[in-house]
Structures are given as structure tokens and as C-alpha cells.
Residue, then its C-alpha position, 0 to 999 in steps of 0.5 A: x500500500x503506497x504511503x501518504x503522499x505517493x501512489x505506485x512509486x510517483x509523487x501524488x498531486x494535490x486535489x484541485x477546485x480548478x478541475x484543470x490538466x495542470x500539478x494541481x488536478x488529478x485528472x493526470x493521475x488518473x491518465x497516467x492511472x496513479x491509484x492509490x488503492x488496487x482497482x476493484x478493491x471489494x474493501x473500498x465501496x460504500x457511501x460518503x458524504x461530502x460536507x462543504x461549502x466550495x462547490x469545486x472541492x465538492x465536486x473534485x472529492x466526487x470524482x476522485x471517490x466516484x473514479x474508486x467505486x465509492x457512492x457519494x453524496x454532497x452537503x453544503x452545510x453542517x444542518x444539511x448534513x445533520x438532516x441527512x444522517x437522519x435518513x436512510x440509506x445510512x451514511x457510511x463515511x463522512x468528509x467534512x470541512x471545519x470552517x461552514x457557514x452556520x454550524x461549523x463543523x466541529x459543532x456538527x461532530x459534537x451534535x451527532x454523536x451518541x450519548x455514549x460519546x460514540x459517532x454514526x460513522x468516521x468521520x474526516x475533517x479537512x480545512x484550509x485555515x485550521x488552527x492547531x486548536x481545531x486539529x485537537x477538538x476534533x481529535x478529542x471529539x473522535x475525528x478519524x483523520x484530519x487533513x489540510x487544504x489543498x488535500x493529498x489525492x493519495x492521503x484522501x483515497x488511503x483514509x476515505x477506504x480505511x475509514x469506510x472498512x472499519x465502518x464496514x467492521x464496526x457494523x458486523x460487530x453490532x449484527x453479531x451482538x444482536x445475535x448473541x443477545x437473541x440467546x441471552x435474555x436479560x437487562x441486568x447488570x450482571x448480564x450485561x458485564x457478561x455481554x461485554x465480555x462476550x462481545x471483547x472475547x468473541x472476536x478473538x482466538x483466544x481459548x475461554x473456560x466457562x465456569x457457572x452452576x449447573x443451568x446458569x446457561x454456559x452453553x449458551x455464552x459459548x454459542x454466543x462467543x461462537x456467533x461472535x467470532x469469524x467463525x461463526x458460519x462454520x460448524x458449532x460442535x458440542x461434546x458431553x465429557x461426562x456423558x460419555x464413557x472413558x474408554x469411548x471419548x478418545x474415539x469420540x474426540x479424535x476418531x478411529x480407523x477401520x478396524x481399531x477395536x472390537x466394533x470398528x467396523x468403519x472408519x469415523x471422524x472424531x469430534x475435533x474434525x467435524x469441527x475444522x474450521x469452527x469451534x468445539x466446546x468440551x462440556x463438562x471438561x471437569x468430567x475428562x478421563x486422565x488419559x483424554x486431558x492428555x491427548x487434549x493437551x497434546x492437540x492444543x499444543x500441536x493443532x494435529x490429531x490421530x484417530x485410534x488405530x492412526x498412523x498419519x497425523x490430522x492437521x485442524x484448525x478448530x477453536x476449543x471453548x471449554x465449560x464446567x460447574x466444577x472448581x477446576x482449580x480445586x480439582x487440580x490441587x487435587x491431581x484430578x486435572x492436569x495442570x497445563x491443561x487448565x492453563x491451555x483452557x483458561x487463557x479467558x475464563x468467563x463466570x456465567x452469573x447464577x440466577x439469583x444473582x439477577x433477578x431483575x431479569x427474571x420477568x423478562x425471562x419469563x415473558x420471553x419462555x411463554x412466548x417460546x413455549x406457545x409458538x413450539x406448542x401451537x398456542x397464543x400467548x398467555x398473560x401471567x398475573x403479578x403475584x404468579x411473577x412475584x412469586x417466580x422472582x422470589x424463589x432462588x433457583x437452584x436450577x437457575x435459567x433452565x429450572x425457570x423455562x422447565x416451569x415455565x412451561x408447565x405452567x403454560x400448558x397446565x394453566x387457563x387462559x391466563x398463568x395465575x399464582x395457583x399455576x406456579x409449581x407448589x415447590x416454587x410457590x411455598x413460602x419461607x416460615x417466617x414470611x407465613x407465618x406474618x401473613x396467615x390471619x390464622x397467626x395474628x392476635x385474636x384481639x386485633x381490630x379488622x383495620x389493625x389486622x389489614x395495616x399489619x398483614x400490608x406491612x409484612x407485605x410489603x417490608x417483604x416485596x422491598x427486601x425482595x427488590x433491593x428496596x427498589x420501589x418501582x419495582x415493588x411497586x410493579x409486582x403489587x400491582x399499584x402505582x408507585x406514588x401509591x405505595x410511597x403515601x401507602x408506606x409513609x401511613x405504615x411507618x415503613x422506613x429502609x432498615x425498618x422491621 
């Protein structure tokens, strides 16, 4: 790739307003076919949008995009171009000037970024007058590129497709978040520390050791750092250490030869080469037999496999993602798990969060497996009563995600036209003996007025609906099914103060 300021070995002339043959114009360049990039480059294509008040110099980025195979388009203004960006097609690249009549165009830069401080797209400035002041604002403001009038040929093509390739990177980074987030259901802020993760660990090559509880999903953040990997259309494969019998997982893993053993009767590829190409996730990778950790090692360390009975080595290329609910640590204190093995696994690891942990996004779990079960029943979806949700979000959930949807759906197909509390399995639905024992009328003082016995039984309540929440009061508010300002007056007439009994 040429430099800034040369193409193919010859000095490069500076883009002109003029449009003439002269040092000033690229026309020449292009007669003499001086290219900064290789033609039909599939990298360099996309929609720019010119931002500045000369008509010539709009004109001349034009052409000199246009020449490339870039789809262009021009703003004589910073509010036209704010106005643009608000429309579809999406801009992919933007040049502009600093200095426009009206908004100038830093101002332009600080108006459409995101509140996250982010912009839409990069975004190129270039001025004929710029102070050092104005190179550093727009620096700080999140400026791709920065260049003077009268602008490098070669410097403009060299930007302008880097620019619109890390656009190109930065969208395929979002579609693949969306689809990491259609698998992981939540709000939370564990699960969003949990998405970040995934989203900074996915790209990369790097091994990940999944760590979490029995049903707390790991399969499922190792389908997402799959999906958010480049090797995301290719094979997926999933292997039980624990399901299958130690004498059975080599064969399983690396495959075996005709005639290996007693029953081989074919040869069969292993585990490692329907994965070429894509990603393996040992499940349950505590549960390994001590001979098959050793010729995983082996695999991590070479990239070759044999198959039983084997004499050739296999080269793959395949990522190996590993999960586990088991202290992997402890196992290798106790020489139940190689120790260079788990270094080779947890070059990241990653805590997949307990259901208890984020109950916050119990409800939308919950909405989002009523809508699943229905479609894969053939069903409308039910309304689910706020004491049934109440109910659901103040049980701990040994089982975690996957106890949640098991319910779930036995409720869906046991309930009525709506799920109601008496719906929710008695397991999850008993309360703890304190609690029922603030609650049962039976347990109150006989010698209780009617209004004496309604305001203590409200007060349990609710004091157990805030300790549930956090004392979040919108949130307790939500599952008692009453307005928020109505539980606050409810709550001063009850005397309940955070820390009360």
C-alpha cells in the first residue's frame, strides 16, 4: 500500500477546485492511472458524504471517490448534513470541512454523536485555515483523520477506504451482538458485564473456560462467543465429557480407523474434525478421563490429531471453548486435572452469573419462555398475573435459567387462559416460615381490630416485596400491582422506613 503522499512509486498531486490538466488536478493521475488503492478493491465501496461549502472541492472529492467505486453524496452545510444522517440509506463515511457557514463543523461532530460519546460513522475533517486548536477538538471529539487544504489525492483515497472498512467492521460487530443477545435474555447488570465480555472475547482466538452452576446457561455464552467470532458460519460442535464413557471419548474426540477395536467396523471422524474450521466446546471438561486431558493437551499444543488405530497425523484448525460447574482449580490441587491443561483452557475464563444473582431479569425471562413455549406448542400467548411473577422472582433457583423455562412451561400448558399464582409449581410457590407465618390471619392476635389486622398483614407485605427488590420501589411497586406514588403515601401511613422491621 503506497504511503501518504505517493501512489505506485510517483509523487501524488494535490486535489484541485480548478478541475484543470495542470500539478494541481488529478485528472493526470488518473491518465497516467496513479491509484492509490488496487482497482476493484471489494474493501473500498460504500457511501460518503461530502460536507462543504466550495462547490469545486465538492465536486473534485466526487470524482476522485466516484473514479474508486465509492457512492457519494454532497452537503453544503453542517444542518444539511445533520438532516441527512437522519435518513436512510445510512451514511457510511463522512468528509467534512471545519470552517461552514452556520454550524461549523466541529459543532456538527459534537451534535451527532451518541450519548455514549460514540459517532454514526468516521468521520474526516479537512480545512484550509485550521488552527492547531481545531486539529485537537476534533481529535478529542473522535475525528478519524484530519487533513489540510489543498488535500493529498493519495492521503484522501488511503483514509476515505480505511475509514469506510472499519465502518464496514464496526457494523458486523453490532449484527453479531444482536445475535448473541437473541440467546441471552436479560437487562441486568450482571448480564450485561457478561455481554461485554462476550462481545471483547468473541472476536478473538483466544481459548475461554466457562465456569457457572449447573443451568446458569454456559452453553449458551459459548454459542454466543461462537456467533461472535469469524467463525461463526462454520460448524458449532458440542461434546458431553461426562456423558460419555472413558474408554469411548478418545474415539469420540479424535476418531478411529477401520478396524481399531472390537466394533470398528468403519472408519469415523472424531469430534475435533467435524469441527475444522469452527469451534468445539468440551462440556463438562471437569468430567475428562486422565488419559483424554492428555491427548487434549497434546492437540492444543500441536493443532494435529490421530484417530485410534492412526498412523498419519490430522492437521485442524478448530477453536476449543471449554465449560464446567466444577472448581477446576480445586480439582487440580487435587491431581484430578492436569495442570497445563487448565492453563491451555483458561487463557479467558468467563463466570456465567447464577440466577439469583439477577433477578431483575427474571420477568423478562419469563415473558420471553411463554412466548417460546406457545409458538413450539401451537398456542397464543398467555398473560401471567403479578403475584404468579412475584412469586417466580422470589424463589432462588437452584436450577437457575433452565429450572425457570422447565416451569415455565408447565405452567403454560397446565394453566387457563391466563398463568395465575395457583399455576406456579407448589415447590416454587411455598413460602419461607417466617414470611407465613406474618401473613396467615390464622397467626395474628385474636384481639386485633379488622383495620389493625389489614395495616399489619400490608406491612409484612410489603417490608417483604422491598427486601425482595433491593428496596427498589418501582419495582415493588410493579409486582403489587399499584402505582408507585401509591405505595410511597401507602408506606409513609405504615411507618415503613429502609432498615425498618
Amino acid at each position: 500500500m503506497p504511503g501518504p503522499g505517493a501512489a505506485c512509486g510517483a509523487p501524488a498531486a494535490p486535489v484541485s477546485p480548478s478541475g484543470g490538466r495542470g500539478p494541481g488536478s488529478f485528472r493526470a493521475d488518473r491518465a497516467r492511472k496513479l491509484r492509490a488503492v488496487p482497482p476493484d478493491d471489494p474493501e473500498f465501496a460504500g457511501r460518503v458524504l461530502v460536507v462543504d461549502d466550495e462547490r469545486n472541492i465538492r465536486r473534485a472529492l466526487r470524482m476522485l471517490l466516484e473514479g474508486e467505486g465509492v457512492e457519494v453524496e454532497e452537503a453544503a452545510t453542517a444542518e444539511a448534513a445533520l438532516a441527512r444522517l437522519r435518513e436512510a440509506p445510512p451514511i457510511e463515511t463522512i468528509v467534512m470541512d471545519v470552517r461552514l457557514p452556520g454550524m461549523d463543523g466541529i459543532s456538527a461532530m459534537q451534535k451527532m454523536a451518541a450519548p455514549d460519546g460514540g459517532l454514526p460513522c468516521p468521520v474526516i475533517m479537512i480545512s484550509g485555515h485550521a488552527s492547531l486548536e481545531e486539529a485537537v477538538r476534533a481529535t478529542h471529539l473522535g475525528s478519524f483523520d484530519f487533513f489540510e487544504k489543498p488535500l493529498d489525492r493519495a492521503r484522501v483515497l488511503v483514509s476515505v477506504r480505511n475509514a469506510l472498512r472499519q465502518y464496514a467492521a464496526e457494523r458486523e460487530i453490532r449484527r453479531l451482538r444482536a445475535r448473541v443477545r437473541r440467546s441471552l435474555v436479560g437487562e441486568s447488570a450482571a448480564l450485561r458485564g457478561l455481554l461485554d465480555q462476550i462481545g471483547k472475547v468473541g472476536p478473538t482466538q483466544a481459548r475461554v473456560l466457562i465456569v457457572g452452576e449447573s443451568g446458569s446457561g454456559k452453553e449458551l455464552v459459548a454459542r454466543a462467543i461462537h456467533e461472535s467470532s469469524q467463525r461463526c458460519e462454520q460448524p458449532f460442535v458440542k461434546v458431553n465429557c461426562a456423558a460419555i464413557a472413558p474408554n469411548l471419548i478418545e474415539s469420540e474426540l479424535f476418531g478411529h480407523e477401520k478396524g481399531a477395536f472390537t466394533g470398528a467396523v468403519a472408519q469415523k471422524k472424531g469430534l475435533f474434525e467435524v469441527a475444522d474450521g469452527g469451534t468445539l466446546l468440551l462440556d463438562e471438561v471437569g468430567d475428562m478421563a486422565p488419559d483424554a486431558q492428555a491427548k487434549v493437551l497434546r492437540v492444543l499444543q500441536s493443532g494435529e490429531i490421530l484417530r485410534v488405530g492412526g498412523r498419519r497425523p490430522i492437521r485442524v484448525d478448530v477453536r476449543v471453548l471449554a465449560a464446567t460447574h466444577r472448581d477446576l482449580k480445586a480439582l487440580v490441587r487435587e491431581g484430578a486435572f492436569r495442570e497445563d491443561l487448565y492453563f491451555r483452557l483458561a487463557v479467558v475464563p468467563v463466570e456465567v452469573p447464577p440466577l439469583r444473582s439477577r433477578r431483575e431479569d427474571i420477568p423478562v425471562l419469563v415473558r420471553h419462555f411463554i412466548d417460546q413455549v406457545a409458538f413450539d406448542n401451537g398456542m397464543a400467548p398467555k398473560p401471567i398475573a403479578p403475584e404468579a411473577l412475584a412469586l417466580l422472582e422470589r424463589y432462588d433457583w437452584p436450577g437457575n435459567v433452565r429450572e425457570l423455562r422447565n416451569v415455565v412451561e408447565r405452567m403454560v400448558i397446565l394453566s387457563g387462559d391466563a398463568i395465575e399464582a395457583d399455576d406456579v409449581p407448589p415447590e416454587v410457590r411455598g413460602a419461607p416460615a417466617v414470611e407465613a407465618a406474618a401473613l396467615d390471619p390464622a397467626a395474628l392476635d385474636p384481639t386485633l381490630s379488622l383495620r389493625e389486622a389489614r395495616e399489619r398483614m400490608e406491612r409484612a407485605l410489603i417490608l417483604d416485596r422491598l427486601a425482595r427488590f433491593d428496596w427498589n420501589v418501582s419495582r415493588t411497586a410493579e409486582s403489587l400491582g399499584v402505582e408507585r406514588s401509591h405505595l410511597h403515601k401507602k408506606m409513609r401511613s405504615l411507618g415503613i422506613q429502609r432498615g425498618a422491621g
